[in-house]
C-alpha positions as a printed NumPy array, in Angstrom:
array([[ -4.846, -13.166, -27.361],
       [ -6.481,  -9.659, -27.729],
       [ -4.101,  -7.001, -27.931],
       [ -4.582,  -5.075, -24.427],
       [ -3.614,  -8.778, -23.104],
       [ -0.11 ,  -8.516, -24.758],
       [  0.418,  -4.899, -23.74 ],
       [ -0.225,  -6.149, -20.055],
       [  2.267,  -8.893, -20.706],
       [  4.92 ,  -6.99 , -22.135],
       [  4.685,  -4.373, -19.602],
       [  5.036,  -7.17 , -17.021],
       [  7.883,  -8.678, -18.708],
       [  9.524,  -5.504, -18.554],
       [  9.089,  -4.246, -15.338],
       [ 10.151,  -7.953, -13.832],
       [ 13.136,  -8.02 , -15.996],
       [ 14.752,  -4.778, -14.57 ],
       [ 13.393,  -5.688, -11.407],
       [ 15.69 ,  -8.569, -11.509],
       [ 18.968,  -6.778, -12.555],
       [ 18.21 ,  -3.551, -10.891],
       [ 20.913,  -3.855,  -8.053],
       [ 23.344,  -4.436, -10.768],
       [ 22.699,  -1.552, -13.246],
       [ 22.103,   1.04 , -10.169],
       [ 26.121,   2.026, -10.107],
       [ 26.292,   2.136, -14.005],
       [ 25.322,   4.76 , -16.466],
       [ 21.922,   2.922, -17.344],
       [ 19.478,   3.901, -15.841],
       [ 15.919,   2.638, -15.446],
       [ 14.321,   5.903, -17.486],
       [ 16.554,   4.572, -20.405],
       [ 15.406,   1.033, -20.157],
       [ 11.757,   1.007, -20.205],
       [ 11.945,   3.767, -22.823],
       [ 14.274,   1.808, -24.955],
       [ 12.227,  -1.049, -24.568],
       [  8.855,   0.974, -25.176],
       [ 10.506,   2.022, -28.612],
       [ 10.989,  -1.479, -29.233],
       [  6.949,  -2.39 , -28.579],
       [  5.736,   0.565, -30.05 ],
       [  4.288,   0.817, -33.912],
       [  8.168,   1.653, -35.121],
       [  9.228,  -2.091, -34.496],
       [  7.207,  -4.994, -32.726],
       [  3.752,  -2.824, -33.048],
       [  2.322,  -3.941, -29.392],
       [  0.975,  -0.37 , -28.029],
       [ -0.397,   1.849, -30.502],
       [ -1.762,   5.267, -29.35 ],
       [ -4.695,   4.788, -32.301],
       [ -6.611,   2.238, -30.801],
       [ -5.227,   1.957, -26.919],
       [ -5.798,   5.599, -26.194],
       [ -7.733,   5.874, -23.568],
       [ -6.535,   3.064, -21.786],
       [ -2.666,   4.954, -22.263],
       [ -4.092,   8.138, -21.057],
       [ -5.168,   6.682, -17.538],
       [ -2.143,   5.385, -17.099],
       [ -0.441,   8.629, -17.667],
       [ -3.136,  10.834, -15.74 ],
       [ -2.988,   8.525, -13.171],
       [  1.131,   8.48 , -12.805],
       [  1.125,  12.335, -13.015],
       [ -1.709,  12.654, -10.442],
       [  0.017,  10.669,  -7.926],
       [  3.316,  11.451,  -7.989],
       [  2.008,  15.324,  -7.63 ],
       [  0.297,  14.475,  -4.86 ],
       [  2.983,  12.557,  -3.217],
       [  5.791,  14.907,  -4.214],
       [  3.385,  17.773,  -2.2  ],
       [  2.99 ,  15.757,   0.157],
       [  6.605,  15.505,   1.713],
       [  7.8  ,  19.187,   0.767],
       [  7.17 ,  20.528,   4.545],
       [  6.923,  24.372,   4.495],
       [ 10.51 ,  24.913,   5.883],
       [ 12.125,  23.147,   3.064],
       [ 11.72 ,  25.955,   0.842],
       [ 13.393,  28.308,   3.125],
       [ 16.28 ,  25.468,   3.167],
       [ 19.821,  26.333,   2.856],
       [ 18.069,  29.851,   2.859],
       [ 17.19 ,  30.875,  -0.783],
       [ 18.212,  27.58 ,  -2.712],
       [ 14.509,  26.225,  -3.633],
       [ 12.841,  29.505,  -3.636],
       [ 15.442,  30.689,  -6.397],
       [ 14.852,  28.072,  -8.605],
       [ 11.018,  28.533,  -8.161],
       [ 10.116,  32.049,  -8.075],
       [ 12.853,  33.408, -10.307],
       [ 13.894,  29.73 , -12.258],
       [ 10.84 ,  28.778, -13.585],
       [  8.968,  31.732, -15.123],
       [ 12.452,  32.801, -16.601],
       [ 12.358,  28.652, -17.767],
       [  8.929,  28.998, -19.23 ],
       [  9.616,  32.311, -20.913],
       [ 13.284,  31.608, -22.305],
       [ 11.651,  28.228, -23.985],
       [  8.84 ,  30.377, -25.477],
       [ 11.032,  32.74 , -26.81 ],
       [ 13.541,  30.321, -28.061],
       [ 10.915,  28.211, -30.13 ],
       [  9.606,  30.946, -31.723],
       [ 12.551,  31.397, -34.435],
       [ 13.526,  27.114, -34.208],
       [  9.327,  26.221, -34.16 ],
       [  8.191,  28.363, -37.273],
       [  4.274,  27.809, -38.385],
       [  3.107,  27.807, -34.176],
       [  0.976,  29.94 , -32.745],
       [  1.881,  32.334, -30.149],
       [  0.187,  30.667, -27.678],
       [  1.331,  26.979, -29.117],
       [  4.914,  28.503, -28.627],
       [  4.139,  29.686, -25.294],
       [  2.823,  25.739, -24.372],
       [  6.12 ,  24.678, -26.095],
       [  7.619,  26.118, -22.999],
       [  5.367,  25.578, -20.385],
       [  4.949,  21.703, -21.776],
       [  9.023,  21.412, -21.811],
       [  9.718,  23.399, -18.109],
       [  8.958,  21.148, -15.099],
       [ 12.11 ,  18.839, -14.235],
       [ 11.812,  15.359, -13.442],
       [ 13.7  ,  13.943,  -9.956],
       [ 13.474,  10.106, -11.148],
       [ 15.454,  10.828, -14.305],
       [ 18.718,  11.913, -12.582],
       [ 18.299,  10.143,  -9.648],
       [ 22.195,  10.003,  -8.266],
       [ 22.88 ,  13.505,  -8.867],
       [ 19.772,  14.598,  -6.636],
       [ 20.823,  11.483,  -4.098],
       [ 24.695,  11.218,  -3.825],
       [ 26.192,  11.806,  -0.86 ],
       [ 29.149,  13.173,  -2.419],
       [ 26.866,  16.311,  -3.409],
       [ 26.154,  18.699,  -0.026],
       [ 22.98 ,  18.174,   1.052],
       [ 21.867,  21.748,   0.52 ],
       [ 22.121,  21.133,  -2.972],
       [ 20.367,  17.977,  -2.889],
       [ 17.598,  19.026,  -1.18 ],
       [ 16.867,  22.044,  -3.087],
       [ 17.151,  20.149,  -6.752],
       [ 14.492,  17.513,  -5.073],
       [ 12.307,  20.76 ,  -3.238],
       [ 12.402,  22.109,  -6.635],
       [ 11.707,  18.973,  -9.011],
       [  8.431,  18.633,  -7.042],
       [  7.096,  21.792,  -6.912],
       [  7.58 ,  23.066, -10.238],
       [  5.732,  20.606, -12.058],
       [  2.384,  21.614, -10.396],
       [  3.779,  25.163, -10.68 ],
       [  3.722,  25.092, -14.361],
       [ -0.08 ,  24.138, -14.266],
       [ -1.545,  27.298, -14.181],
       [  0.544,  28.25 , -16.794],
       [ -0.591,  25.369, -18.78 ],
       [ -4.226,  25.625, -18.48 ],
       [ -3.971,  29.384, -19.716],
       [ -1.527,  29.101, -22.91 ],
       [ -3.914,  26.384, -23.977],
       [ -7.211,  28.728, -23.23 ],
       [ -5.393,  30.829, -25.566],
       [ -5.489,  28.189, -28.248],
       [ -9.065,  28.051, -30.323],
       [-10.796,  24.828, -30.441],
       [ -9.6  ,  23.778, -27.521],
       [-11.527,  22.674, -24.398],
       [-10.038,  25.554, -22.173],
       [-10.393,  27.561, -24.993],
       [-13.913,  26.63 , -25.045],
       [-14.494,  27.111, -21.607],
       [-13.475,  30.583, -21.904],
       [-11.083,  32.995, -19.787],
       [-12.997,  33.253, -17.295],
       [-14.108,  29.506, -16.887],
       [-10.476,  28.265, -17.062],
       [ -9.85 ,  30.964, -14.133],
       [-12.543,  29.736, -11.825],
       [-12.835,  26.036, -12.564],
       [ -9.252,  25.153, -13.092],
       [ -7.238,  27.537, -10.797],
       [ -9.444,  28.563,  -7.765],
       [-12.235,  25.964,  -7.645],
       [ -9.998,  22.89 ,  -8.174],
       [ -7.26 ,  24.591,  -5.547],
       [-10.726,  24.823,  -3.397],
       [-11.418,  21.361,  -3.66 ],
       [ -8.057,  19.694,  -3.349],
       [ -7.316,  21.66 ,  -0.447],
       [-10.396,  20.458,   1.025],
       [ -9.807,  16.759,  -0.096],
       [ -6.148,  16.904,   1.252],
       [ -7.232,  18.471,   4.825],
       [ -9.766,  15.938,   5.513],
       [ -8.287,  13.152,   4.407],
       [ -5.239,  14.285,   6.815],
       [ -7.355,  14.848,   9.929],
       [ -9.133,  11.49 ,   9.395],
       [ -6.399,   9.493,   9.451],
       [ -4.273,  11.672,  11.604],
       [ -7.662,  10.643,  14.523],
       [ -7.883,   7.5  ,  13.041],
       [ -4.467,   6.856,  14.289],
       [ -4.503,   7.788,  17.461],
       [ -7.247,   5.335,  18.135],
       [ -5.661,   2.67 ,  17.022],
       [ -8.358,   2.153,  14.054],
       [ -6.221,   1.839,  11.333],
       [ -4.143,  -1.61 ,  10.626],
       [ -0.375,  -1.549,   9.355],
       [ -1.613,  -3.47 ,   6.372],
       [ -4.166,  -0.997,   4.74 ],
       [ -2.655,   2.061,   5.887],
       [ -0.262,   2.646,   3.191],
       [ -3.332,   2.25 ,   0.824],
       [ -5.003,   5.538,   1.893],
       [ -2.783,   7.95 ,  -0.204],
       [ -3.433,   6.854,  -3.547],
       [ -7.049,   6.974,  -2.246],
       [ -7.133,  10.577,  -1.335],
       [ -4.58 ,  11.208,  -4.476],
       [ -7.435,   9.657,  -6.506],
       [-10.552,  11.308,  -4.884],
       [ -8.953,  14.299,  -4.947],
       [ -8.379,  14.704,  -8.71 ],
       [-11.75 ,  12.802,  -9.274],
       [-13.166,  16.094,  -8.127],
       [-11.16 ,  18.518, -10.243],
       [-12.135,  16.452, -13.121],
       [-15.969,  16.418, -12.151],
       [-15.823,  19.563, -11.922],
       [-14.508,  20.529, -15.347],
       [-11.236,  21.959, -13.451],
       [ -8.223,  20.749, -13.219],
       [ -7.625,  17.124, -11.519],
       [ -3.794,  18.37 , -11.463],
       [ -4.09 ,  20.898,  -9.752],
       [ -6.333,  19.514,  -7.369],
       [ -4.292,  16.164,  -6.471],
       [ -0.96 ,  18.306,  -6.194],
       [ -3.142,  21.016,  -3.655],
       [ -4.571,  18.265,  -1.807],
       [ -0.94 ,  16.822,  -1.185],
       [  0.189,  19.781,   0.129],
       [ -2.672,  19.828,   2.451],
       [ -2.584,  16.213,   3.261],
       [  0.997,  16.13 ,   4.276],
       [  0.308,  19.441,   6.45 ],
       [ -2.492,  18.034,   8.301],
       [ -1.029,  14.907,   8.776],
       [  1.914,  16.031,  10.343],
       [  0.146,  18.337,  13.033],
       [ -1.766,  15.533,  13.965],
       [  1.635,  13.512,  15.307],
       [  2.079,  13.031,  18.884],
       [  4.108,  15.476,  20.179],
       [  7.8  ,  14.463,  20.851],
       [  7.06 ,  11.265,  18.064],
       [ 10.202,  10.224,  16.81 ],
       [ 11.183,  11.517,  12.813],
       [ 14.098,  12.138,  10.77 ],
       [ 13.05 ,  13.738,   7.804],
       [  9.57 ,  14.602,   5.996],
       [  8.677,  11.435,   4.603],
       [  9.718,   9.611,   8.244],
       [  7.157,  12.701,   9.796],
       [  4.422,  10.672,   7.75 ],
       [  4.464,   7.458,   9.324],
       [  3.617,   4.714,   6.736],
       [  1.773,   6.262,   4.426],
       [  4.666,   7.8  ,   1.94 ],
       [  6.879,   4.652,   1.063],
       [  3.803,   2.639,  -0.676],
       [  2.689,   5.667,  -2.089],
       [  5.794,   6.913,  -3.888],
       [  6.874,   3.349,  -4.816],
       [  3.611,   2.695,  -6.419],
       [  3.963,   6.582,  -8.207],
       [  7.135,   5.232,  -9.395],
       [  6.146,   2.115, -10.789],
       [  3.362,   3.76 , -12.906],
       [  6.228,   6.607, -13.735],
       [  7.955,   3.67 , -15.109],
       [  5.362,   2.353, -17.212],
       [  4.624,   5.907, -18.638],
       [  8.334,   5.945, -19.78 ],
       [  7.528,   2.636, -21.662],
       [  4.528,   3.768, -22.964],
       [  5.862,   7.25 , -24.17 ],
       [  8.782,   5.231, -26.298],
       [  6.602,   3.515, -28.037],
       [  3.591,   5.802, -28.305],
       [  5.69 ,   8.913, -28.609],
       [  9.267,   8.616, -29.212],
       [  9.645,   5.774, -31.783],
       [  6.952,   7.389, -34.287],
       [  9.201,  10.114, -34.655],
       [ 12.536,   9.007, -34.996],
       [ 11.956,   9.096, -38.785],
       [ 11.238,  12.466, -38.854],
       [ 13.717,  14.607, -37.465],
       [ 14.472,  17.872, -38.666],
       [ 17.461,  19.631, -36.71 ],
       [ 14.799,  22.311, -35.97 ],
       [ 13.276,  19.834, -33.625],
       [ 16.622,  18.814, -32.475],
       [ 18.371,  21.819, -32.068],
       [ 15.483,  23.269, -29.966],
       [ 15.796,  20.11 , -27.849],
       [ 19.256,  20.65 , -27.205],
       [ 18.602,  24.384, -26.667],
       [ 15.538,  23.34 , -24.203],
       [ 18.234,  21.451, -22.319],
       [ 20.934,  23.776, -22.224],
       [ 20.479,  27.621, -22.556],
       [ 16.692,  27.197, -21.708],
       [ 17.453,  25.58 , -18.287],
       [ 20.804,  26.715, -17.683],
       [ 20.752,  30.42 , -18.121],
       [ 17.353,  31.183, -16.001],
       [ 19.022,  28.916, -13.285],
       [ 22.425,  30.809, -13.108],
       [ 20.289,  34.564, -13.224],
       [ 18.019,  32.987, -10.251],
       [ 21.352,  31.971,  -8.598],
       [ 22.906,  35.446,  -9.12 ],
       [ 24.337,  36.745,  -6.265],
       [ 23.793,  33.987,  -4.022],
       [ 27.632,  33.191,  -3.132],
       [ 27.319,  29.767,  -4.822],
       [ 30.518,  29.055,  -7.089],
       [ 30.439,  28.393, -10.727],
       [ 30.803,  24.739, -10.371],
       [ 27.373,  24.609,  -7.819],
       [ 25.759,  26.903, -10.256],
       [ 26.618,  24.965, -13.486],
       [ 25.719,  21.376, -11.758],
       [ 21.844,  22.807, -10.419],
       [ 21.554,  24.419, -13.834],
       [ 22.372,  20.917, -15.612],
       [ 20.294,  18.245, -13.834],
       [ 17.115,  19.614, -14.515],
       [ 15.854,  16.621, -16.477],
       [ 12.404,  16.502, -18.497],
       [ 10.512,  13.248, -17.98 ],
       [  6.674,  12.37 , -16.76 ],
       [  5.051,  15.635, -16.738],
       [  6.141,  16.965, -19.982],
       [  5.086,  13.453, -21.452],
       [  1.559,  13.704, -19.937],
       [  1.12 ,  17.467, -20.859],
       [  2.488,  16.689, -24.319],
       [ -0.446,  14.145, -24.717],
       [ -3.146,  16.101, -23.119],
       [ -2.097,  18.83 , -25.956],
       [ -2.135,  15.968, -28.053],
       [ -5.724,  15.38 , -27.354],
       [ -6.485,  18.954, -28.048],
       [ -6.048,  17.922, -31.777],
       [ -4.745,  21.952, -32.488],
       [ -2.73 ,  22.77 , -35.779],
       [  0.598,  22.581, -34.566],
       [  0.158,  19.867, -32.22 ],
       [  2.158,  17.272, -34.562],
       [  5.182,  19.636, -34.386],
       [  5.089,  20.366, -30.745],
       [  4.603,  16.131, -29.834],
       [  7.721,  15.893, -31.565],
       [  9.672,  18.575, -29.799],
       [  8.422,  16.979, -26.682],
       [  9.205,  13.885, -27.547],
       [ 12.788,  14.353, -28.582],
       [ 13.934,  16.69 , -25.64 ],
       [ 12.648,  14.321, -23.141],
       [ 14.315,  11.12 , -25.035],
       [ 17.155,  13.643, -24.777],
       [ 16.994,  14.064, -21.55 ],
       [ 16.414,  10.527, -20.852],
       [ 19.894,   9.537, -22.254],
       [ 22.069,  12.539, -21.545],
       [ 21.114,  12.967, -17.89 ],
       [ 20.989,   9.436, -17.563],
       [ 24.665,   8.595, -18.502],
       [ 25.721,  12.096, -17.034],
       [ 24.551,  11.494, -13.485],
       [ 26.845,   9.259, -11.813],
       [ 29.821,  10.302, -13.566],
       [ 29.253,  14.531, -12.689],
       [ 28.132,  13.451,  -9.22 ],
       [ 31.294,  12.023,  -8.617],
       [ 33.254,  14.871, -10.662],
       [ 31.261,  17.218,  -8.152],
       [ 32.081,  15.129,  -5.053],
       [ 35.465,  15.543,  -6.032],
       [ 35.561,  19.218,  -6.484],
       [ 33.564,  19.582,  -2.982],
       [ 36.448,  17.797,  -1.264],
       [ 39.12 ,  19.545,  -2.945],
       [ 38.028,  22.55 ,  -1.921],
       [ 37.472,  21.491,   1.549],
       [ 40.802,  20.099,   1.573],
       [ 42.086,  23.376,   0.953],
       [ 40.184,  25.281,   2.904],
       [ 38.387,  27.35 ,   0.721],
       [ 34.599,  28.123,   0.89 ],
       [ 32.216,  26.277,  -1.567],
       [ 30.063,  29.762,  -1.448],
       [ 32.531,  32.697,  -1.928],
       [ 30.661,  33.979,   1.612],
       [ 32.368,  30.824,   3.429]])
């Protein structure tokens, strides 16, 4: 059996196995991010040797693109304009102050931990490392114990930021000789990758909107293939950033926004919906399930591709920068975005925590990986360990601070004092 044939199998024995005590691990500490990476370690060259990243790269690298691609798309896709103005300054905090001050803090941070980088390989370092990741602490962004408004604007802000960070991205690495951006020049990177691929996912996203938007209300489209039309615009739509020699990112998370707008002025008026993924009809659950799914895989794929290689070589530079990248780096911009927004200490130190690193760090780690730059050996690991990091500590910490919040929330309310000092 050729080896692509036992990567298929072992990625199918995996997913069916957790698929089959899923219900059972869902209250516990183990999560599903900490599984399939776990297991990926296990496949990977540091043990069994099933995936290798030297000879299944480019099969690996569509599987990651193709995660990343959807999931942007469908994470733009249900963010509705209003949600950003939600509980009044909550996501648009964390977006327009958190994240540059994110970005920044991690570049500044890895340039006395991260000695021999570039300036603009430390600057990636903190691009790479600053988009959060919903799936990896998935009760504290759900819970019911948690107040909605804080809910809502961790999940607002977990899928915004990660197509936020792009631009960012694309220019650090234009910065970098040798590289294709760098290659393509300043001005190239400007035009291709941030206005001509916002051009043409915006494009891709609004028609593929109004056509099904008026192929619904004639009654054209069946139940049964409906669901398939996201990942088809998700796919066209970074198809043409690639083609382009853009930015297929960019493009798929543009065209979700636009999508998801369309669609939804297209409803009947007075249609029944609850929320923004209800507003879409039936094209979101298949979608995100199937963005999940691949997000999954990626997590498997990263253990063994990413993670395990490096477990034998540490240094506590790479560590302690990890650590860092999950504490002050995230924590500190979060409670200066927060500042002066009534929240309580308790609110403020629970958004600051769950911002976990997961798929898009892992993808932009291996695009830079690509690149083949000097320091790119050094900045894979970094990546690799804060987001194994993540993996575990935001894994175990979810359900147990979720409830520890819950608790706090009722307390207070029990006593009749406001959970923002306004009231």
């Amino acid at each position: 059996m050729s080896g692509d044939a036992w990567i298929g199998v072992a990625a199918a024995g995996v997913t069916a196995a957790y698929v089959l005590v899923s219900r059972r691990l869902a209250p516990t500490p183990v999560s599903s991010a900490m599984v399939f990476t776990g297991c990926g370690v296990l496949l990977g060259p540091a043990v069994l040797d099933v995936i290798d990243l030297e000879h299944d790269a480019g099969a690996i690298l569509t599987l990651l693109e193709a995660a990343l691609a959807l999931i942007l798309f469908t994470d733009a896709m249900t963010v509705r304009p209003r949600d950003l103005r939600s509980g009044g300054f909550l996501p648009g905090r964390l977006l327009g102050i958190g994240l540059p001050l994110t970005i920044g803090a991690g570049w500044l941070l890895a340039w006395p931990l991260l000695p021999g980088l570039s300036v603009w390989e430390l600057a990636l370092v903190g691009a790479v490392l600053a988009p959060t990741d919903a799936a990896l602490g998935k009760t504290a962004m759900t819970s019911p114990r948690v107040p909605a408004r804080v809910r809502q604007g961790l999940n607002v802000e977990s899928g915004l930021n990660d197509g936020m960070v792009l631009p960012f991205f694309v220019l650090f690495l234009a910065g970098i000789p040798g590289t294709s951006a760098a290659d393509a020049g300043a001005a190239g990177v400007f035009w291709r990758a941030l206005v001509l691929s916002t051009v043409l996912g915006a494009v891709a996203g609004a028609a593929g909107g109004l056509l099904l938007g008026a192929a619904r209300a004639r009654g054209w489209v069946s139940r049964e293939w409906e669901p398939l039309f996201v990942p088809a615009v998700a796919a066209a739509s970074y198809g043409l950033g690639v083609v382009v020699d853009g930015s297929g990112f960019i493009s798929a998370w543009i065209a979700g926004f636009a999508f998801g707008l369309t669609l939804r002025r297209s409803r009947p008026a007075g249609a029944d919906a609850t929320g923004p993924r209800e507003e879409l009809g039936d094209t979101a659950p298949f979608a995100e399930q199937l963005g999940g799914l691949l997000a999954s895989l990626s997590l498997l794929v990263f253990g063994a591709v990413l993670l395990g290689p490096v477990l034998d070589d540490l240094s506590w530079r790479v560590v302690g920068y990890a650590v860092l990248s999950l504490t002050v780096v995230r924590m500190l911009p979060v409670a200066l975005a927060l500042a002066g927004s009534g929240l309580r200490l308790p609110t403020v130190a629970y958004i600051g925590w769950f911002g976990p690193r997961g798929l898009a760090s892992v993808v932009l780690g291996l695009l830079v990986l690509e690149e083949r730059v000097p320091g790119v050996g050094l900045l894979a690991r970094v990546v690799a360990v804060t987001v194994a990091l993540s993996v575990l500590l935001h894994g175990v910490s979810a359900v147990v601070l979720a409830d520890r919040y819950g608790n706090w929330i009722e307390r207070a309310a029990a006593r009749g004092r406001p959970v923002t000092r306004e009231g």
